[in-house]
C-alpha positions as CSV (number, residue, x, y, z in Angstrom):
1,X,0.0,0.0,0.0
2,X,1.7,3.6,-1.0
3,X,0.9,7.2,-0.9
4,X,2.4,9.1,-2.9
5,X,2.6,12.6,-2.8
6,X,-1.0,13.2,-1.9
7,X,-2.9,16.4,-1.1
8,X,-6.2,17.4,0.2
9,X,-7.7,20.6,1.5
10,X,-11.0,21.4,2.6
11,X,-11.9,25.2,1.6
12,X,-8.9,27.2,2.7
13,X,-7.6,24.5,5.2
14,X,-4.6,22.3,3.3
15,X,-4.9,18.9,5.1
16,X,-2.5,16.9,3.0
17,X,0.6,18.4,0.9
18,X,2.3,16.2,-1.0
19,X,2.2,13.8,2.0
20,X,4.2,9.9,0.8
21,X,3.7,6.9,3.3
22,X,4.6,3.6,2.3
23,X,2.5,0.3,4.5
24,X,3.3,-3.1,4.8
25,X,1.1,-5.8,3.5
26,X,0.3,-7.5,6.8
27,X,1.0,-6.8,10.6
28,X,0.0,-3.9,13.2
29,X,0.6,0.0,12.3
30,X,-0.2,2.3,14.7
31,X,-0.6,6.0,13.7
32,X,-0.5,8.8,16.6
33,X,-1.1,12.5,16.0
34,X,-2.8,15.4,17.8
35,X,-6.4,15.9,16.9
36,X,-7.3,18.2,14.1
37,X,-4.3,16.9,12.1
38,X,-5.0,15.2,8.8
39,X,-4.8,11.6,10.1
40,X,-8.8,10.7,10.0
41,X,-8.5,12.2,6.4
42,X,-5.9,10.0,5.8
43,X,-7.6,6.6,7.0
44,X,-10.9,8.4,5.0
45,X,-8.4,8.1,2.0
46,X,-6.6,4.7,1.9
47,X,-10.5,3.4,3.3
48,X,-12.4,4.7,-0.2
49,X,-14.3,7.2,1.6
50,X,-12.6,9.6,0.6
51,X,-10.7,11.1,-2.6
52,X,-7.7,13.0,-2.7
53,X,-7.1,16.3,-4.7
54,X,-3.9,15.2,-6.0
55,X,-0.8,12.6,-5.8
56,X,-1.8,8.6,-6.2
57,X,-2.9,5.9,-4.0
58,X,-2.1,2.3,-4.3
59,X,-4.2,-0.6,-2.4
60,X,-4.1,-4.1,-3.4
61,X,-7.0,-4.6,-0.6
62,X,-10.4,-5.9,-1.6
63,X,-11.8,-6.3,1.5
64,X,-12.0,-3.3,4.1
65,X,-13.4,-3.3,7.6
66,X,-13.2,-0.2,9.7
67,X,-14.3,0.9,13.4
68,X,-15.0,4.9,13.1
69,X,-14.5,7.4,16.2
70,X,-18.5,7.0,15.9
71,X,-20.2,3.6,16.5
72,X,-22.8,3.9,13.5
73,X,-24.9,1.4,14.7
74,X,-28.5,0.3,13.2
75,X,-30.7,1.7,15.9
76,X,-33.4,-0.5,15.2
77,X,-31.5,-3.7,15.3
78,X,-30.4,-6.0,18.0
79,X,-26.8,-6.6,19.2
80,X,-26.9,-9.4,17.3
81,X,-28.4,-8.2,14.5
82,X,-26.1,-5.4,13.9
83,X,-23.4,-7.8,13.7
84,X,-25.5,-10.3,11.5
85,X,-26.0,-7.1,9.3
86,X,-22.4,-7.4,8.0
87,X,-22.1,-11.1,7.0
88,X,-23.2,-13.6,3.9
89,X,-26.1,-15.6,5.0
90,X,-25.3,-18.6,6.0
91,X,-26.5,-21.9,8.6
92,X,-23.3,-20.7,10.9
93,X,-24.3,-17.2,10.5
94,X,-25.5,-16.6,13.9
95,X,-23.0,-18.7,16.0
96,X,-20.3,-16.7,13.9
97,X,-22.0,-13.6,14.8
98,X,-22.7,-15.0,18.7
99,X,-18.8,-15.6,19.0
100,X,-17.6,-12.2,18.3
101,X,-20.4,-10.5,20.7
102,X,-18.6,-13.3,23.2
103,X,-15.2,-12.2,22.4
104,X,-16.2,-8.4,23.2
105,X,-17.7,-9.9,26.3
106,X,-21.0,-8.9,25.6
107,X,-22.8,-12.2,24.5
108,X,-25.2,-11.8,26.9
109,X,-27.2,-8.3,25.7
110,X,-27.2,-9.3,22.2
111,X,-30.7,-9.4,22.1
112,X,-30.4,-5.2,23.5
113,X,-31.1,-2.8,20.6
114,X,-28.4,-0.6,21.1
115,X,-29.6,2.1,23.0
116,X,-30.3,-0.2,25.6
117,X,-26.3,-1.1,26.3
118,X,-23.9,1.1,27.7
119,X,-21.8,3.7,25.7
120,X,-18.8,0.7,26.2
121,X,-20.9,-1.3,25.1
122,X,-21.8,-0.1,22.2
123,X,-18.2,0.5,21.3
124,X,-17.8,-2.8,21.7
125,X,-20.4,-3.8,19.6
126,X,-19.1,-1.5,16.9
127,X,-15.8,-3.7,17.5
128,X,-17.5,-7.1,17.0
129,X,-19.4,-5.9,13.7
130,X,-15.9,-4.9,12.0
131,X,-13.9,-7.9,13.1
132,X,-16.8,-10.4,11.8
133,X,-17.1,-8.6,8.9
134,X,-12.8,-9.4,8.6
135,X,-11.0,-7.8,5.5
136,X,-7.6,-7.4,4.3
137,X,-7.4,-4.4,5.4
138,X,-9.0,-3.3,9.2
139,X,-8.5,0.3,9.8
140,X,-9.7,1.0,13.6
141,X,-9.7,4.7,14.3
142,X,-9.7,5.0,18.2
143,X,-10.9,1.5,18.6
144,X,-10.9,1.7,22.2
145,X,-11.9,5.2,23.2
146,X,-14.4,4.5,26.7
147,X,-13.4,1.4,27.7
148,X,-11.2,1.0,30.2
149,X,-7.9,-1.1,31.1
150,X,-9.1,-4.7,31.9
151,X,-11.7,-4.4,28.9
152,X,-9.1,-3.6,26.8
153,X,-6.5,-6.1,27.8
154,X,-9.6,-8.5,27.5
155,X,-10.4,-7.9,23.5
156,X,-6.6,-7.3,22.9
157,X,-6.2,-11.0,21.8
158,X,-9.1,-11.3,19.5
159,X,-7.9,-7.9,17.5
160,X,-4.3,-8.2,17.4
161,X,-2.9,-12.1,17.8
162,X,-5.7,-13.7,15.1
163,X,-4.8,-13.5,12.0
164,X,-2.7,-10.5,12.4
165,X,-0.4,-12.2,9.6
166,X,-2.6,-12.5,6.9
167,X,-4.4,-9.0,6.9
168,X,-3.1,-5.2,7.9
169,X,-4.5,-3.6,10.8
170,X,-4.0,0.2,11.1
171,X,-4.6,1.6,14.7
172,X,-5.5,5.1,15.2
173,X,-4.8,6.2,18.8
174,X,-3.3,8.8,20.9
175,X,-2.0,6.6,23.5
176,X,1.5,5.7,23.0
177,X,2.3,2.8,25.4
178,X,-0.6,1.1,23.7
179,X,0.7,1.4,20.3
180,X,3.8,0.3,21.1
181,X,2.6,-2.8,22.5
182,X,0.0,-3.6,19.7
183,X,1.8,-3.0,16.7
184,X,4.5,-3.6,14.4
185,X,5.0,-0.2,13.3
186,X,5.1,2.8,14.8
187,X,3.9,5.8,12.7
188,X,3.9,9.2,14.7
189,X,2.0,12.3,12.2
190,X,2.0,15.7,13.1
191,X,0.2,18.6,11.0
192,X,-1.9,20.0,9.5
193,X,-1.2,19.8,6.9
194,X,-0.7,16.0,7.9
195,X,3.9,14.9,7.6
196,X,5.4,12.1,9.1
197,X,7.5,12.8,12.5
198,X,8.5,9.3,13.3
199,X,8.5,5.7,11.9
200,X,9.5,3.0,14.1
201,X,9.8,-0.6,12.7
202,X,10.0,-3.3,15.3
């Protein structure tokens, strides 16, 4: 996956300029930068949500799965509904489904309609929905925002050891610890508009 020389404004405000990142094809990158700095843009861009102004952008990825700063749930589905939303039908459809809600540790309420469950909750469910829908490519932009330590350290394994191999994940997050101990690579962005301070390769 490769910017290259990309650029992107919105009005007057120059988000990208000429901004070049290379990615891996597989493993854990973690990008860190203020808010306000181009990098939502940026996951908006190698996503498909979004096109840039100028430069190029190569994915080989046909299959993308994202977790948003917002949870976008259907509010008129279930917990397991919401997840059964995002996969082909199938007899193991619903255990599929049940297994990621169980994963997330929410197995339990997934008969809840969303605005039932607890704003953790509800991240969580956001969680569940992108990692049963799978992908190359799973971009999770502040995955974990809400939840707190032993949550976290609870869905950890099911995010970061399965599979991490055969697809890229790209983490979005302001907490540094935790993208050092999740990922492979180590992207620290500053801006706007949006440059590359720091890559660290384990």
């Amino acid at each position: 996956m490769k910017c290259s020389n990309l650029s992107k404004s919105f009005g007057n405000k120059v988000v990208l300029d000429n901004f070049s990142l290379e990615l891996p094809e597989r493993g854990v990158v973690a990008f860190m930068s203020p808010s306000g700095s181009g990098k939502t843009t940026l996951t908006r861009i190698i996503s498909g949500l979004e096109v840039p102004d100028g430069g190029s952008f190569t994915c080989d990825k046909k299959k993308i799965s994202a977790v948003f700063q917002e949870n976008r749930l259907l509010p008129g589905v279930t917990a397991l509904g919401n997840v059964m939303a995002v996969l082909k039908k199938g007899t193991a459809q619903k255990e599929f489904a049940l297994s990621w809600l169980d994963k997330m540790g929410i197995k339990n309420s997934s008969h809840l309609f969303p605005r039932q469950l607890s704003g953790g909750m509800q991240r969580r469910l956001a969680i569940a929905r992108a990692m049963a829908y799978g992908g190359d490519l799973v971009i999770l932009d502040e995955p974990f925002a809400g939840l707190d330590d032993a949550t976290r350290r609870s869905i950890y394994p099911h995010i970061f050891d399965d599979d991490r191999d055969n697809r890229l994940i790209i983490l979005v997050t302001h907490d540094r610890k935790e993208a050092e101990h999740l990922s492979d690579r180590l992207v620290v962005l500053g801006g706007p508009p949006l440059q590359v301070l720091e890559a660290v390769t384990k």
